[in-house]
C-alpha positions, 0 to 999 in steps of 0.5 A: 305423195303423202297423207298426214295427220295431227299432231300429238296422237298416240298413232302419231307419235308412234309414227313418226310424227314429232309433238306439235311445235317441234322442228324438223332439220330443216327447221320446219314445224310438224303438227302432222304425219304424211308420207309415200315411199317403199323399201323392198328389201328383205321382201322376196319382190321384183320389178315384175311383182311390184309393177304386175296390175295391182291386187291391193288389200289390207290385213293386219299388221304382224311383228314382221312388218315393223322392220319393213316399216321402219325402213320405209319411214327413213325414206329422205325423200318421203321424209322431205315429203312429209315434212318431219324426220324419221325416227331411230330403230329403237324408238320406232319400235317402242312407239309402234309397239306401245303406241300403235299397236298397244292403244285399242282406240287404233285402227292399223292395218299393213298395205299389201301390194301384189302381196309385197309391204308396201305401206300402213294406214291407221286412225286414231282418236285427236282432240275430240276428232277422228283421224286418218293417216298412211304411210306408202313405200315410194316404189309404190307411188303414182300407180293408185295403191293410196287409193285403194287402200284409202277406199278399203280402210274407209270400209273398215273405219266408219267413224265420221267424220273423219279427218286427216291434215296434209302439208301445203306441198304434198299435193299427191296425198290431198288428191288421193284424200279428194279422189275418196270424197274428203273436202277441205274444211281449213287451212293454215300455215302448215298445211290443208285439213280436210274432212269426210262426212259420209262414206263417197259411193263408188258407181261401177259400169258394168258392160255385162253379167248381171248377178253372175258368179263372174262378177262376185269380186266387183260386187264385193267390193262394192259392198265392202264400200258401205262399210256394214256386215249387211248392206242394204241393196236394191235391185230395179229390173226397170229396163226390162220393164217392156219384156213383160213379168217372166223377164222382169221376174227373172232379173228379181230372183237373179238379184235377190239369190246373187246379194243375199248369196254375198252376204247383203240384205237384199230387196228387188223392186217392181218398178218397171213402169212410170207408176212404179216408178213414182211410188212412194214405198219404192222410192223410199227403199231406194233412199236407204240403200247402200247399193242401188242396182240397176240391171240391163235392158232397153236403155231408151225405155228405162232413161224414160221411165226415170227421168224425173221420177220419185225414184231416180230423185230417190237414187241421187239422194242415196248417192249423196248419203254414201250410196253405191251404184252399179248399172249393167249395159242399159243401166250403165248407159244411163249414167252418161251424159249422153245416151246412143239411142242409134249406133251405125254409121251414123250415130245419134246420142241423146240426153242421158243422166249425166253422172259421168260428164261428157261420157257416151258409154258402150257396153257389150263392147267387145261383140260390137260388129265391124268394131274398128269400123264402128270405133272410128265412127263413134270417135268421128263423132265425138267433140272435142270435150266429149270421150266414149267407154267402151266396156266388154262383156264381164267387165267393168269400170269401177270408181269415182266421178273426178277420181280415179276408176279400175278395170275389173273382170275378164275383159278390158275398157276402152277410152275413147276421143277424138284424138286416139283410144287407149285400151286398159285391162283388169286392174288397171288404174284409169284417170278419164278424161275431164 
């Protein structure tokens, strides 16, 4: 698996990457950079480390890292992958020190995994164009690691749009670009160019814990997402809009402390009827937040109330720029395809909003009642198309709709079909069904 970019950058020829028209030894020319393959030595890492549930961050690169680096891109599998050779030790410094590290037009930052090197990821300036590349270790493949990283560079790098090229057989690097939001914009003998032009919202499914301290390090990284110092929320207590204004009061303060605590711009809407919610002021905060936010409450009551309102066109316009969302329990239900309105030994589902297809959604999962009786109820139910998440108390389900998704918190998730379950913990890296 692989990411490349173009040709004759200073952060391409810095890494790797042969000027355009130059063959490789396997006779095959290069226009770009792409890569995934790790080398461990010299780290103090293990198995156990390197396959532990994966904490994945950025930081900058040090002089200490070169030599890890180096020995990754001599990688013959990943060199194949890539489809360009790697470099000799002296060039390769001269080029990372001088061409990387030395043009102040580059972004360059070191991939930790579980605190272990695994990788790089860099932008640079192309012919006019801004590009992305990365480089990951190939201990380090097939676990998602590209794309945390991806998503956590893109929070750094807010140039778009923003391009990257990969080879025609290097299909794990074009999926990891997909999973991020990038489309493909052309395509040529060499390889797939493919384009973002907005930030790809994440939507994080929350089974409870709204604006707690319990939650800080999901909602960070949903606002890490805009890729501003102060993102713009939006709280909308909507499903409590039955409980009355102590309740609804409540859920506001709770969000306005939480958002503006985490360092975000923060307004909390009163949007708890179907008057609030065709209100033109609301629906206009809505479509200019960077994260849009819906606490718990009644599910029924708050699908009503939004559906086809101002204010739900309003949050599908700002996911379409780049906005996040985030919805705990009933505003998490929301987000499916299919909304329980009864959960018993005989279950009824009604129309949700469909942002997650074929997805019936349960939170507080873990304080459901005779669990196993009810979980082999709901899987009785289900289609063979359809597939239920489960999502404990303190938990949540962080990602794209046709990417990949994480399990964070204190709990863990379960996947549901007819066909069996599969139960995922905190930092697992979770592919839902299709």
């Amino acid at each position: 698996m692989g990411l490349s970019v173009t040709s004759g950058s200073s952060y391409e020829s810095a890494i790797q990457t042969p000027r355009h028209g130059r063959a490789d030894r396997c006779g095959r020319r290069h226009r770009r950079l792409g890569l995934v393959r790790v080398w461990v030595g010299g780290q103090s890492a293990t198995l156990a480390t390197i396959n532990a549930a994966t904490d994945v961050r950025l930081r900058t690169v040090t002089e200490d890292d070169l030599p890890i680096l180096f020995e990754q891109q001599r990688d013959p599998i990943a060199n194949d992958m890539a489809a360009f050779p790697a470099r000799e030790r002296e060039a390769f410094f001269v080029h990372w020190r001088d061409k990387v590290l030395g043009d102040p037009n580059n972004i360059a930052r070191t991939i930790l995994c579980n605190g272990i090197v695994a990788g790089n990821i860099c932008s640079f300036n192309h012919a006019g164009a801004r590009e992305v590349g990365y480089w990951l270790g190939r201990e380090f493949w097939g676990r998602g690691i590209a794309t945390r990283a991806l998503e956590a560079f893109l929070a750094i790098e807010t140039t778009r749009p923003l391009h990257a090229f990969v080879v025609h057989h290097n299909l794990g690097s074009l999926r990891v670009l997909q999973k991020c939001g990038f489309t493909t914009v052309g395509t040529d003998a060499e390889g797939v160019t493919v384009e973002m032009t907005a930030n790809p919202g994440l939507i994080a499914l929350l089974g409870s814990g709204e604006y707690l301290a319990v939650m800080d390090a999901i909602d960070e990284r949903l606002l890490a997402a805009a890729g501003k110092p102060r993102p713009r929320v939006v709280c909308l207590p909507t499903a409590a809009g039955q409980e009355g204004p102590a309740s609804v009061g409540k859920w506001m303060r709770m969000g306005i402390d939480h958002f503006t605590r985490l360092g975000a711009d923060v307004t909390a809407l009163p949007a708890i009827d179907r008057a609030g919610a065709d209100d033109a002021d609301h629906a206009a905060a809505v479509r200019a937040a960077d994260l849009i936010y819906f606490s718990g409450g009644n599910p029924g009551y708050l699908h009503r109330t939004l559906d086809g309102s101002a204010l739900w066109a309003a949050v599908l316009s700002a996911r379409a720029a780049g906005a996040s969302l985030a919805g705990c329990s009933a505003g998490a239900m929301i987000l499916g395809a299919y909304l329980p309105e009864r959960f018993s030994l005989n279950p009824h589902f009604g129309p949700g909003f469909g942002l997650l297809p074929n997805c019936v959604l349960l939170p507080h999962f873990d304080r459901l009642p005779a669990r196993n009786v009810a979980i082999a109820t709901l899987r009785h139910k289900l289609s063979p198309a359809t597939f239920a998440l489960g999502v404990d108390e303190d938990t949540a389900l962080v990602g794209r709709p046709g990417g990949t998704w994480e399990v964070m918190g204190a709990g863990s998730v379960l996947v549901m079909q007819r066909e069996g379950s599969h139960e995922h913990k905190h930092g697992a890296i979770v592919t839902l069904p299709q």
